[in-house]
N, C-alpha and C positions, 0 to 999 in steps of 0.2 A: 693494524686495523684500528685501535684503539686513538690513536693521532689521526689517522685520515676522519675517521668518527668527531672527532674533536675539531679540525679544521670544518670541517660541513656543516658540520652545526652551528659554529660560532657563524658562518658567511650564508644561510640557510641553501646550502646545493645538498643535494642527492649523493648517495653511495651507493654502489654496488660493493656487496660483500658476499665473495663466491666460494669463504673459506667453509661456510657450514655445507654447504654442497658438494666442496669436494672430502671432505669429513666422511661425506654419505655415500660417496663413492665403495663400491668392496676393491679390496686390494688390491686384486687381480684387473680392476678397469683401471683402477691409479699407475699400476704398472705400465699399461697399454697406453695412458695419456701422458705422463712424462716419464724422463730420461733420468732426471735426479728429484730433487726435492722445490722445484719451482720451473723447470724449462721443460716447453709439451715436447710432446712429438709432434709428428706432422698429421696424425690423427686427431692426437690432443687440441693442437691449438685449433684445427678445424671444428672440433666438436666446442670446443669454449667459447670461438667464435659465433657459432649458430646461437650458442646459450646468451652470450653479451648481446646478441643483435633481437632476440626474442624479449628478451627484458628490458632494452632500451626501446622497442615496441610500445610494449606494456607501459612504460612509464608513461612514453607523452601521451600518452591516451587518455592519463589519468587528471584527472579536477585539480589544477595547480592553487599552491597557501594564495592567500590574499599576497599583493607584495607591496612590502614597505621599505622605508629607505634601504640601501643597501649599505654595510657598517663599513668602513675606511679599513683596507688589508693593515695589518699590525707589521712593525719594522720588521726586518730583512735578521733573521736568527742567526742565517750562514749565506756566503756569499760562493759557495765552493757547490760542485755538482759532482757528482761519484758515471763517470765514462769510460768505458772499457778496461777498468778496475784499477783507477787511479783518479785523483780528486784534479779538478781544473776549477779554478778562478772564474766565478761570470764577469762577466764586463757588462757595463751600463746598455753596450750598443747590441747587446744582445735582446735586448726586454725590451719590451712596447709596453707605451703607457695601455 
């Protein structure tokens, strides 16, 4: 959370951070929404979904900043992407300007 916080800020977009709510969950609903320690169930992700689609609502609803240039993305850190639990190479032809 703390790097997704950090990317957002620096290019001024929005976060959802749904770790304190599920924090807030009791243990026995955490149980009922996921399987292990990040994959829902099929309640779960139904129910997370209502919750992402009510607060993505909320957002644009909301008085957006003034907006000013938008800042130039900073180089490319890693060019590798983690897929079905092994790392592959992007290629150019993958990315749109």
């Amino acid at each position: 959370p703390r790097l997704h916080r950090h990317v957002c800020r620096r290019y001024g977009l929005a976060q959802l951070d749904l770790i304190p709510a599920m924090r807030a969950l009791p243990l026995e609903a955490r149980r009922e929404w996921f399987r292990d320690d990040c994959h829902t169930t099929e309640m779960g992700g139904d129910r997370l979904g209502a919750l992402v689609a009510k607060l993505l609502l909320w957002a644009v609803r909301q008085p957006g900043p003034a907006q000013g240039p938008v800042p130039a993305l900073c180089p490319v850190l890693d060019r590798c992407c983690w897929c079905d639990g092994r790392i592959i190479r992007i290629s150019s032809g993958w990315l749109t300007p």
